[in-house]
N, C-alpha and C positions, 0 to 999 in steps of 0.2 A: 504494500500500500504506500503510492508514494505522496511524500508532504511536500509545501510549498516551500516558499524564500523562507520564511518566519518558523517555519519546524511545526506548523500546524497541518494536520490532516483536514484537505475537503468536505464537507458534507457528503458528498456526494459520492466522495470515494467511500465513507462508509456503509453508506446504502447498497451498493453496489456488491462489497461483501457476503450479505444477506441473501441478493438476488437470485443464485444459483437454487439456495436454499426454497426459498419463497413460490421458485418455475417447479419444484417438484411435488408440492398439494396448492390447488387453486382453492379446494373446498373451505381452508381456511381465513376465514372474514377478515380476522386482524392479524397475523403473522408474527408479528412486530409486540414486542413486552418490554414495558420501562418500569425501572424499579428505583427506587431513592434508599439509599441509606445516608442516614441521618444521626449523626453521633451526638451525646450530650455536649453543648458548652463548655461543661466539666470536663470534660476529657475533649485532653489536648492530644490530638494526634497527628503523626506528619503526613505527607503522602504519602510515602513508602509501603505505614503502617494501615492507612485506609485502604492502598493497594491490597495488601493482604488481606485485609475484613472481606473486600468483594470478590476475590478470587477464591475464601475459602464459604461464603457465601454461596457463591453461583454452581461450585463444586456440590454443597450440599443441596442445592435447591434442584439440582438434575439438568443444570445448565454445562456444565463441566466440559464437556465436548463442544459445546453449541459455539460458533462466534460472537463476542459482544463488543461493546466496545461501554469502556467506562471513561468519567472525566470528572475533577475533582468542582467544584463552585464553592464559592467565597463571598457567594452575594449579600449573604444574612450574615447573623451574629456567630455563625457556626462552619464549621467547612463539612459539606454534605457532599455525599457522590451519586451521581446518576447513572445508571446500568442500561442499555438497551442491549436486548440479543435475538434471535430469531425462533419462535417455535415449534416452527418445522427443522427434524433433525436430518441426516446428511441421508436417510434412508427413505423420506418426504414421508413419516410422522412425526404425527403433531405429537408434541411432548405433553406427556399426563399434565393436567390441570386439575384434577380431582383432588379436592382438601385443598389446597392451593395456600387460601391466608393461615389454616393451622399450621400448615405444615414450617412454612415461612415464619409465621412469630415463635416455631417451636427452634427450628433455627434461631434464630436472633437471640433466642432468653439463653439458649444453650453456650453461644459465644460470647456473651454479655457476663456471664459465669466463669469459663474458660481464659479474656483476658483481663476480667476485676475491672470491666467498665458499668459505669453508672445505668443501673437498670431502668427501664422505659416503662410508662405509666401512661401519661396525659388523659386524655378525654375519657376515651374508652375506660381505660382503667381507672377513672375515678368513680364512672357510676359504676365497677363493678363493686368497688370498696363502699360505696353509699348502699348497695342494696345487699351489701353482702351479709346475708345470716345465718344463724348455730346451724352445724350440721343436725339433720334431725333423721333419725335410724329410720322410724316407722315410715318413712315416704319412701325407702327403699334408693335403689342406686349408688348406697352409699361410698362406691368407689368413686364416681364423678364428685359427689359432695365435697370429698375429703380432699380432692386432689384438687378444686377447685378453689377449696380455701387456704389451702397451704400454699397455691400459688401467688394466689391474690396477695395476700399478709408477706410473702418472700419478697414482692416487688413491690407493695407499698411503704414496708415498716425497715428499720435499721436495729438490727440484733446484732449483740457483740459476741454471743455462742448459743449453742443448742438450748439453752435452760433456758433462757430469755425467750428464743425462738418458742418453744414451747409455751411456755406462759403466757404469750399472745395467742397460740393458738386453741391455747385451753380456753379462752374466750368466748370461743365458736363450737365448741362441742368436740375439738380433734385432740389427740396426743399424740407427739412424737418422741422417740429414742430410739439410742444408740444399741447397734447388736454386737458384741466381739467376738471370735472365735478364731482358730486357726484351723486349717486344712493342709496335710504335707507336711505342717511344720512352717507353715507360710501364714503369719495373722490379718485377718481381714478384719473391717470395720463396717458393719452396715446399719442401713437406718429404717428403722417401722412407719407407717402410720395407723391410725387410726381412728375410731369412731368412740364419741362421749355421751352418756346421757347429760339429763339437767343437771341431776346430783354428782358428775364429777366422776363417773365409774364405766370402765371402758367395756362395750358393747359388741358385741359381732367379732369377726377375724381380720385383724390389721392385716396391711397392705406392706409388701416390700417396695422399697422408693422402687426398684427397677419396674416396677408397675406402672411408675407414670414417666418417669425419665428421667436421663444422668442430669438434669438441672434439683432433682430432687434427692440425688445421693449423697453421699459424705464428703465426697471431694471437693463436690459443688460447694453443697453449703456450708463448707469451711473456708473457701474463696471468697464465698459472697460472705462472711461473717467479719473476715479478712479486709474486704473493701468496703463494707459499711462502717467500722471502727475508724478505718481511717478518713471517711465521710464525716466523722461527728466530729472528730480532732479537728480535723480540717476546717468546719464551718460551723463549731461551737455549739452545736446543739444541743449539747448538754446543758449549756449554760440557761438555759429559757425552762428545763427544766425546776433545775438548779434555783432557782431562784421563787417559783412557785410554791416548791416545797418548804424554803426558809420561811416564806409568808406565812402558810398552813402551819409552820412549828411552833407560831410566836404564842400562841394562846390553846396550845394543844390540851384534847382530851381525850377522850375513846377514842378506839383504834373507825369506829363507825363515824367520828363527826369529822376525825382527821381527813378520811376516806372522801366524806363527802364536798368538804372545803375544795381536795383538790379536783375531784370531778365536776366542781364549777369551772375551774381552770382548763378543765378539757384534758384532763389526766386520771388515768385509771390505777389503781392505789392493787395491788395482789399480795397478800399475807400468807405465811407458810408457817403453821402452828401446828405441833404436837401435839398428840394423845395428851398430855398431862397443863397444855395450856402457855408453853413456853412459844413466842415469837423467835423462830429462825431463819427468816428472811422474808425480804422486803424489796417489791419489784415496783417501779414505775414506768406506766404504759402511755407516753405522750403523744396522744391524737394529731396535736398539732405542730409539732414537728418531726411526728412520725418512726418516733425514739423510742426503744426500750432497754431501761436501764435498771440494773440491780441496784439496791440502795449503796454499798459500796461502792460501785463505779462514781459516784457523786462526792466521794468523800469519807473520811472515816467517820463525819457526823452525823453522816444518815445508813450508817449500819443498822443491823435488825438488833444487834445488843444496845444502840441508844434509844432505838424507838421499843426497846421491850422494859426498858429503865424505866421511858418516859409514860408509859402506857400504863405499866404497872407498881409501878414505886412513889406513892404519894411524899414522899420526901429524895424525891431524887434532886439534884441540883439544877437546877433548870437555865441557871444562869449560864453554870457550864458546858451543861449540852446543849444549849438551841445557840444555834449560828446569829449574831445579828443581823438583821433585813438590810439589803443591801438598795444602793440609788435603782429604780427601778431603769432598763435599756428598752428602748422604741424596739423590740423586739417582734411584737405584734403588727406593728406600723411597718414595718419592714418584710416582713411574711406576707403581707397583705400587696404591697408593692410589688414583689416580688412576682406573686403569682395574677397578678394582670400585667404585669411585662411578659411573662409567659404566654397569657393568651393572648396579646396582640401580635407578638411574635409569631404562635401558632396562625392566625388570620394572613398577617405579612407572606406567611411559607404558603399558606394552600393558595392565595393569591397570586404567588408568582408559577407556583405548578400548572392553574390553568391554563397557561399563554405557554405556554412550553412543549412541544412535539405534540402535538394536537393533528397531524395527518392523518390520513386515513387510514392507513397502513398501524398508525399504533395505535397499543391496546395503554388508552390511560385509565384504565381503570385502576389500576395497581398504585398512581400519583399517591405521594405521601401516605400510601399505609404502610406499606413493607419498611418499617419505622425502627430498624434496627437498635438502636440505643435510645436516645432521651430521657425525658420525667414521667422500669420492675421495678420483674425483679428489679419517674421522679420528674422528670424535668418534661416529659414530651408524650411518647407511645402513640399517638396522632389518631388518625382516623381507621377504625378495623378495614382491613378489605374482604370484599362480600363479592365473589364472580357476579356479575350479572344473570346469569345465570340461573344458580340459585336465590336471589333476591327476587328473583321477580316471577320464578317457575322457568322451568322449560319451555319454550315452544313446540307446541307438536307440531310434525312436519305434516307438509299436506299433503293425502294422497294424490300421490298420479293416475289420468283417468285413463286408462287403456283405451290404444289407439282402437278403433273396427276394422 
């Protein structure tokens, strides 16, 4: 493929790649597939390394063979890549399309895992988190259930290990943990899920993660546990915690009023008490920065030994264990900001995908959802894509009437 004076390849000469392709099924309407990956803000990545995302991208997606051509844009706040490739393959079939957007976001969350990039969320995944509710046994299914909610909570929330992870998902009716064993003399590490009633008591036959995929195995989510830690260091999120909870210290009483204080806050209070009544441990579940943090992780003053002091020792020293309330930070004001620069951003991106390879020849329906990174398993996860296809039914094809 030859380029010009400037090192740029033609249009045209791209096109023309395909063509061979294209002359050997006519029955195919749109031949032609564009695909956008689109990485979080957050991660900083060069070309080289986007090079690789869509080369091992297109390899997974059953593109691998197929010619494409990719090219990197810098138009927005973000450097995003654009993929066209053809889907008639060299034998003039059309390449499986069936599942198509699962398949592709299953990719994506799989890679998003694999290099510790900022899991993808936006729209879609917000109303899933909004409508998201307790697994419930009796309506049956309960493998999609589970799997559904441990994905959801994987990609919306930031756990620093499995116990944290856990205790968010104990939430919802699910439990997970850790299996060990060795085989050969070789130790393996794997992980269950499962089903909860109301009362906290597990129900039916867990699931091996290999049941729903390696974004749900040990590897992963020691990765992803990996990159959310360094998400909270990085941009403080504890701190907004942090800070609610010294408020709820100042005038502490029952473990029930404390509870409640911070659930005005938009934080979710979880207590781990013994048979005999002793507090040993103490978890906070931040809705709104999306944080879960063991009382620990905050400091040595909000251990489950100061709040079982505090909870239970009418003469404990109060002076010494509650943290003074600090200057409050525009933290709220900021979250708030934050996430309508988000959505005008999202507006700005699907506005400039309209105007963009719109021939006839391409299939834009794929524009902005195959949404590889952004806001999972925060910042983006865009718009789902739906074949036309099935959105709207098949069309039945019309009989032909037999010549006489």
């Amino acid at each position: 493929m030859a380029a010009d004076t400037s090192g740029n390849v033609p249009i045209e000469h791209c096109v023309q790649a395909f063509e061979p392709y294209i002359a050997l099924n006519s029955h195919v309407r749109k031949p032609v597939i564009h695909i956008s990956l689109n990485p979080s803000p957050k991660d900083i990545l060069s070309e080289e390394q986007m090079t690789v995302l869509a080369q091992e991208f297109m390899e997974n997606f059953g593109y691998g063979n197929q010619p494409y051509i990719a090219w990197l844009h810098e138009d927005i706040d973000r450097k995003h890549m654009h993929i066209v490739s053809v889907r008639i393959d060299e034998t003039g079939e059309k390449i499986d399309h069936n599942r198509e957007a699962i398949r592709a976001q299953n990719i994506c969350r799989e890679m998003e895992v694999k290099y510790g990039l900022h899991p993808t969320l936006g729209e879609h995944g917000e109303r899933e988190l909004s409508s998201l509710q307790k697994v419930d046994y009796a309506k049956g299914d309960v493998k999609a259930q589970v799997k559904h909610t441990a994905r959801t909570l994987l990609e919306c929330y930031n756990c620093h290990s499995l116990a944290e992870y856990g205790t968010l998902l104990n939430l919802y009716n699910v439990i997970v943990y850790e299996v060990r064993g060795s085989v050969d003399g070789k130790e393996y590490h794997g992980i269950m899920y499962g089903a909860l009633d109301d009362n906290g008591q597990q129900v039916g036959t867990p699931f091996k993660s290999s049941k729903f995929g390696k974004a749900f195995g040990y590897e992963a989510l020691q990765k992803k546990f990996a990159a959310s830690t360094e998400k909270v260091k990085r941009n403080s999120l504890a701190e907004r915690t942090r800070q609610e909870v010294i408020k709820a210290m100042q005038d502490i009483g029952t473990k029930e009023d404390f509870a409640r204080k911070l659930k005005e806050a938009d934080i979710e209070t979880v207590y781990r008490i013994n048979p005999e009544g002793h507090l040993y441990g103490i978890t906070f579940i931040d809705h709104t920065s999306r944080t879960v943090l063991n009382g620990s992780r905050l400091g040595k003053a909000f251990s489950a030994n100061v709040f079982n002091e505090l909870f239970n020792n009418p003469d404990a020293d109060r002076t010494r264990l509650i943290p003074p309330p600090e200057q409050d930070t525009p933290r709220q004001e900021q979250d708030t900001k934050e996430r309508l620069e988000r959505k005008e951003y999202r507006q700005q991106e699907n506005q400039g995908y309209q105007s963009e390879l719109s021939g006839s020849l391409i299939d834009t329906s794929a524009l902005g959802a195959i949404d590889i990174f952004s806001l999972l398993m925060e910042d983006d996860h865009t718009h789902e894509y739906i074949d036309p296809a099935f959105r709207f039914g098949r069309r039945k094809k019309k009989k032909r009437r037999r010549k006489l």
